[in-house]
N, C-alpha and C positions, 0 to 999 in steps of 0.2 A: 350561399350559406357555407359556414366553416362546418367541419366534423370535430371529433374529439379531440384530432392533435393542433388542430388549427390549421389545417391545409382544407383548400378548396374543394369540393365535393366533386367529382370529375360527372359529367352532365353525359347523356346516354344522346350524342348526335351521329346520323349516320351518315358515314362518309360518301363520298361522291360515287365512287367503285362500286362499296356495295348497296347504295339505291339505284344502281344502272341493273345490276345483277338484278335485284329483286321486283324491277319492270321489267328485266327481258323474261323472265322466270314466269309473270302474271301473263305477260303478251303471250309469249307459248303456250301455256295452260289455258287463257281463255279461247285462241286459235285451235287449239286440239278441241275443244269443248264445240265451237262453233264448226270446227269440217268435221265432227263425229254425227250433226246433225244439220248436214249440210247434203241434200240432194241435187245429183249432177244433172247439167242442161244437159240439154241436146249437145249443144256446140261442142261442151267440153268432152262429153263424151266420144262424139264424131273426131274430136280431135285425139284421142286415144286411139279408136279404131285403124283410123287412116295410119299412126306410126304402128300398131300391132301386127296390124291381117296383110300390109304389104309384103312382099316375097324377097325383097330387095331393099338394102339403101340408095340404088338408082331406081327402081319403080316407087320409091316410098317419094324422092325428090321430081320424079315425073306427074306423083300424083298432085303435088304439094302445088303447080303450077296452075292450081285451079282455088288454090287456100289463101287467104288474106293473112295467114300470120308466117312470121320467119322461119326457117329450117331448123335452126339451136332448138328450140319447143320439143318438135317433134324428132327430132334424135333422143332429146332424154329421155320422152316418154317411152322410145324403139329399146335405148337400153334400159332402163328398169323393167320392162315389160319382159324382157329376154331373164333379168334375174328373177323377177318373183311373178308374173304371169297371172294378174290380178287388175282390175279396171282401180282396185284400193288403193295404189302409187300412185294415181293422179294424186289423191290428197295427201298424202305423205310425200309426195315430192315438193307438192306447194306448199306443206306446210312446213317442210326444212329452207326454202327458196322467201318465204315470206318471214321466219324466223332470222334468216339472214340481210334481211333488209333489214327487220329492226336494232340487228345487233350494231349495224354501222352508222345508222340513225343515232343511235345511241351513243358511243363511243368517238365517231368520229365529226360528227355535225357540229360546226363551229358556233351551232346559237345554244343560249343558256339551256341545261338542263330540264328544269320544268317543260320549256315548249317541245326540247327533245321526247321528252314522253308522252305530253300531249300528242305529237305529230304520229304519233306510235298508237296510240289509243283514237287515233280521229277514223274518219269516215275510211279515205282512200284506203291505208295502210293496214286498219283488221280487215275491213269487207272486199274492198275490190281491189287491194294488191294482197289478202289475203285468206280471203272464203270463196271467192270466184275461181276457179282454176283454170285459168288462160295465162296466156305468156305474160300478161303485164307484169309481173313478181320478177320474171326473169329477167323484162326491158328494165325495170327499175333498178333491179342487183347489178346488171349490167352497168347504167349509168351511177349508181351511188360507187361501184368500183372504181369506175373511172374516177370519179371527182376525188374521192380517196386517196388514189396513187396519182394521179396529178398535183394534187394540194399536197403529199409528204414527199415525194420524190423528185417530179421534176419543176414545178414550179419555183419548192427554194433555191433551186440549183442554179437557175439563172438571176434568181432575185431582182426582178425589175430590170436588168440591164436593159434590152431591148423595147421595154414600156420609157424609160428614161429619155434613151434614145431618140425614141417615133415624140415625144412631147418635147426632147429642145430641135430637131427640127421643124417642130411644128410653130414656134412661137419666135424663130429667127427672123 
């Protein structure tokens, strides 16, 4: 449709930016919403305990020889417990560690946008990388970091040379 002077009516579309923003905005708010009424296991909590009540960062890794999950976990849970002294920074750590999965989900995941924010809204990513409070949030941020700065850093650096490479000796 024209307007009065004969120019095009400029159309109210949102840009890519800010519907990333205004999913990662809903994911956070709905994840505060769900760990505000979110009751901790056993596990998770014994996984609190074990980095709090130890005496040591060698007796806390002495104990840890008997735990099925990695060391990183329980160091962050040692230091936020050291700053605020509260069993409540399990969720607020998972919920800033889950908040940063979706932010690179978002942002940097090479498939189209719609399925980025599905991915973000589905089962794993609000509930069990991010209402459960176990390390999985962290193994994830872990790995989505990786792939992140491998895919902008060092992978265009070599650009295929050595993939190149390994396929004309392969076909000589």
């Amino acid at each position: 449709m024209l307007d009065r002077i004969g120019k095009p009516e400029a159309t109210a579309v949102v840009s890519s930016a800010a519907l990333r923003w205004i999913a990662l905005l809903c994911y956070c708010a709905i994840l505060g919403c769900l760990l505000s009424r979110h009751v901790s296991w056993r596990d998770e909590v014994q996984a609190y305990q074990i980095a709090a009540y130890n005496d040591s960062i060698s007796s806390l890794f002495h104990t840890l020889r008997y735990e099925g999950h990695p060391g990183l976990w329980y160091l962050l849970l040692r230091g936020l417990n050291v700053l605020f002294h509260s069993p409540d920074v399990l969720l607020g750590a998972h919920w800033l560690l889950a908040s940063l999965n979706a932010f690179l989900i978002l942002w940097f995941c090479p498939i189209p946008l719609t399925q980025r924010i599905f991915c973000c809204f589905g089962y794993f990513m609000l509930f069990e990388y991010g209402v459960i409070c176990r390390n999985y949030a962290m193994g994830a941020l872990l790995a989505f970091l990786f792939v992140v700065v491998h895919r902008r850093y060092i992978f265009r650096r070599h650009s295929f040379e050595g993939l190149n490479g390994g396929f004309e000796c392969a076909y000589e």
